[in-house]
N, C-alpha and C positions, 0 to 999 in steps of 0.2 A: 792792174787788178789785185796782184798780191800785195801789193804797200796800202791797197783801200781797204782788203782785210787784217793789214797789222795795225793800221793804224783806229779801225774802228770795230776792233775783237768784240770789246763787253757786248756793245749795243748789240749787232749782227747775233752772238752768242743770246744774247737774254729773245730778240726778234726771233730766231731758230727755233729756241727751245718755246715759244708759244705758238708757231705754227704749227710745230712737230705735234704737239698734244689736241692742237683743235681740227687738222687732219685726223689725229684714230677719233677722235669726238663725234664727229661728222661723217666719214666715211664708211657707211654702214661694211663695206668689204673687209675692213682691216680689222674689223672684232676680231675676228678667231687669233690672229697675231697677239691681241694685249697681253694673254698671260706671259707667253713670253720676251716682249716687251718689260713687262713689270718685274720679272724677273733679271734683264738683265740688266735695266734701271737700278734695282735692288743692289746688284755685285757692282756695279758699276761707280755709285753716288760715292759710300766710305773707301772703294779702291782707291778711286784718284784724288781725294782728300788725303789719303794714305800717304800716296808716292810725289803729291805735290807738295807736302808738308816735309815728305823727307828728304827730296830735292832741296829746298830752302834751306831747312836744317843743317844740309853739310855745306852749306857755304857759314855756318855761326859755328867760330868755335864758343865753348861752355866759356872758358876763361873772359871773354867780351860781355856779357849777362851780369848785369850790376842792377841794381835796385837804384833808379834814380827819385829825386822830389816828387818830379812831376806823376810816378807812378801812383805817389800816396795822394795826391793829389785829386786824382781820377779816382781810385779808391772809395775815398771817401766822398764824392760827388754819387758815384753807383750806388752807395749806400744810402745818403740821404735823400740824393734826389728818386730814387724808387718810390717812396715812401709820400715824401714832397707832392709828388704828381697823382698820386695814387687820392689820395686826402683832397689835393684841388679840384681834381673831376670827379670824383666821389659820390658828392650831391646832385651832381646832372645827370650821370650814368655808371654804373658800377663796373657793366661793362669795359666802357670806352675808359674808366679809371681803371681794371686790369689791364687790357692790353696796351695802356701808356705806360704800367709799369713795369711790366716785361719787356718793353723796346727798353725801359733804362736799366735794366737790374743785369740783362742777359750781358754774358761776356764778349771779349772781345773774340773775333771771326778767327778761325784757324787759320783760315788765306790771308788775312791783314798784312801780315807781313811780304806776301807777293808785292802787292799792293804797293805796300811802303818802298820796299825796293826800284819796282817799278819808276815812282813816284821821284824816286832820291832821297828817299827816308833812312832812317837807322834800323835796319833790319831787327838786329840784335837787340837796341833797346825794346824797338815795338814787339817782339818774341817774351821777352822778360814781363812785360806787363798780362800777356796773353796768358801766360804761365799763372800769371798772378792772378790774374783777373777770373778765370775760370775756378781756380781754389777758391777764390772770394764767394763765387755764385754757389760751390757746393756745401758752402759753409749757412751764408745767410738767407738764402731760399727757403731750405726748410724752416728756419727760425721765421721767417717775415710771411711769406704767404697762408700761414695759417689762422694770422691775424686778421688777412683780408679778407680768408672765404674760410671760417671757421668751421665748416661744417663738412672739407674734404676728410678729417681725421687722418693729420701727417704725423706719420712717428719722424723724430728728426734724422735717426739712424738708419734709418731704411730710406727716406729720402734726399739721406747725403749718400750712401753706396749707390741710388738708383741714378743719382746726375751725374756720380763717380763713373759709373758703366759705362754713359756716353760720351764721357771724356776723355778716359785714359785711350782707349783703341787706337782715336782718329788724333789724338794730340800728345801726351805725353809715350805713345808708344813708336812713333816717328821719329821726335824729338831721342830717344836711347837710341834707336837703330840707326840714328846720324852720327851718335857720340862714336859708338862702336866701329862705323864704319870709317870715322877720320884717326880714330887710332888705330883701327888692326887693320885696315884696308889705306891707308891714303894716297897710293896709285888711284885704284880704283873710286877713291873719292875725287880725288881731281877730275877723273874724267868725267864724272856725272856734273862736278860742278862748271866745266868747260861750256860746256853746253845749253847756251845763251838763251835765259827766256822761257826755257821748259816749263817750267813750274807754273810760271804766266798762261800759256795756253793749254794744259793740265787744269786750270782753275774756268777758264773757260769752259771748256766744255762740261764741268761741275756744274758753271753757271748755266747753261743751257739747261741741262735736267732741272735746277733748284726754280729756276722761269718756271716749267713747264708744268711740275707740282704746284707752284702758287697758284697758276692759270686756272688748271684745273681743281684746288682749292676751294677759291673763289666762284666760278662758273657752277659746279657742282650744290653749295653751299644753300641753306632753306633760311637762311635768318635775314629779319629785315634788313631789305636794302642803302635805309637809309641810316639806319645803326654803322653798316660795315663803311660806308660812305665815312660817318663820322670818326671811326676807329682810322679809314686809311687816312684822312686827314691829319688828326691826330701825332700819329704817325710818320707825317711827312714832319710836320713841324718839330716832333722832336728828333729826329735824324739832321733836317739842317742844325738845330740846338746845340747838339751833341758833338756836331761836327767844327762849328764856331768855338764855342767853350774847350773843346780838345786840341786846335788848334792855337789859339790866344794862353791856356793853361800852358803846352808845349812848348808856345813862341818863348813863350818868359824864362826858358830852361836851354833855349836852343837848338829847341827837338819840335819845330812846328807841326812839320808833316806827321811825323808818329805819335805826336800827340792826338792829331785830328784824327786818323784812324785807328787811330786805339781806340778812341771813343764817340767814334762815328760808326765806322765797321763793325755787326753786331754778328754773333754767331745765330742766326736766323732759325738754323734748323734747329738748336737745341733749346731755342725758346719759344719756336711752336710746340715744339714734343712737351716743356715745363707747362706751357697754357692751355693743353689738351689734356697732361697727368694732375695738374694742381687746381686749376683754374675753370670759369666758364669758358667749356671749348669755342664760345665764340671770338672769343681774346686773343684766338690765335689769328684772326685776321690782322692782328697788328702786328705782328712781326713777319706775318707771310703777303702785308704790302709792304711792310720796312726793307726787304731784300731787292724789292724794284728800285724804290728811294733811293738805300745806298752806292747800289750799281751804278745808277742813272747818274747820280754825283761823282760816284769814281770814272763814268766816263768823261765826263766834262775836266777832273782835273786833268787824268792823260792827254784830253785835249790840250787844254792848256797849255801844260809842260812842252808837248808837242811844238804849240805854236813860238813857245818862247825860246824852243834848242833852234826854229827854223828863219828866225831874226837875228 
């Protein structure tokens, strides 16, 4: 029973976390619970983002974090391909042309680098691009989405400090209290890093709650059905996109896997939050089915991986 949950975390994880929410949905008894349910969901969600990220982190030292090709590479694909897709669906729907260009524009996922590891990826280079890639979005977001929905009036300084605010907490404030802790502490860094996998099921149970808002997203949601249909579609196809070209880009460098999740793996949450602050909030349906997608994907590689250490 327990190698059938290590070996099939995500799925079980994402499964949990959409029963857990259509139980209080349905069960007229457990209302009075939600507020403090939502409450602890609240302290809960950026905690263990927090301490999974700084987990990770003390296993990279700084001196490992290089700026490879393939970085600029992706770079400039999030750049133009945002823009690209935005313009191709455009004339069919405006909609479904936002939220395809929020699944390409958003960064890469704070957790990617579990992932990668996981995986047998290069921790350290996919960290480096994350790093980068997040600066990238607080840069040209404000610059690009005002183009496409000109009428939210973005100042670009206040909507580069407001992407800033959701960034630095959950990603560059981990990333320092890991530096900190492998110089002033590295007993006490080892021992966090000893400890096989943590971060891994730290991100699971992240992923549980991140299920269980979509669920309830979606279910709750008044906008035609057949729009959202076409947005998660969408969707899917550019997450497999993403994940091919990230790959094949990587392959060519020697960094396949962290290629692929660099630019497969999307930071989800901070591109619903961008498509409910900038955007038609119905856009958010596309990155808040992009996070089934790309889980659903990242189970299938662990599978994989799985099946070929068991050959």
């Amino acid at each position: 029973m327990l190698k059938f949950l290590k070996n099939w975390t995500l799925p079980i994880a994402m499964l949990t976390g959409a029963l857990v929410y259509l139980l209080f949905a349905w069960i007229p008894f457990l209302e009075p619970t939600k507020p403090f349910v939502r409450s602890v969901v609240n302290f809960l969600t950026p905690s263990l983002i927090f301490v999974m990220l700084f987990v990770t982190f003390c296993k990279i030292s700084p001196k490992e974090l290089h700026l490879r090709r393939w970085h600029v590479w992706l770079s400039v694909f999030q750049i133009i391909g945002c823009v690209a897709v935005y313009y191709l669906l455009a004339p069919l729907n405006r909609i479904v042309a936002q939220a395809a260009m929020v699944c390409v524009i958003c960064p890469t996922a704070t957790a990617a680098a579990v992932i990668t590891g996981k995986l047998g990826g290069s921790a350290s280079s996919l960290t480096t691009y994350t790093l980068l890639s997040n600066l990238l979005t607080t840069i040209i977001v404000p610059i690009i989405f005002p183009i496409v929905e000109p009428h939210v009036g973005i100042d670009f300084f206040a909507s580069f400090l407001l992407i800033l605010a959701k960034i630095f907490p959950l990603l560059i404030c981990p990333f320092l209290a890991a530096c900190v802790m492998q110089y002033t502490f590295p007993k006490w860094n080892a021992k966090i890093t000893s400890v096989r996998d943590l971060a891994f099921y730290l991100w699971a149970i992240s992923l549980a709650i991140v299920t269980g808002e979509t669920v309830k997203s979606l279910m709750t949601s008044h906008a035609d059905p057949n729009v959202e249909l076409w947005i998660a579609l969408v969707a899917l196809i550019i997450c497999c996109l993403q994940f091919f070209l990230g790959k094949n880009i990587g392959g060519a460098y020697n960094d396949r896997i962290s290629g692929g999740q660099a630019l497969g793996q999307k930071n989800t949450v901070l591109a619903i939050w961008m498509a409910y602050t900038f955007l038609n909030p119905l856009s958010s349906v596309g990155p808040g089915s992009y996070v089934l997608w790309q889980n659903i994907i990242n189970s299938w590689q662990l599978w994989k991986k799985r099946k070929k250490e068991m050959q």
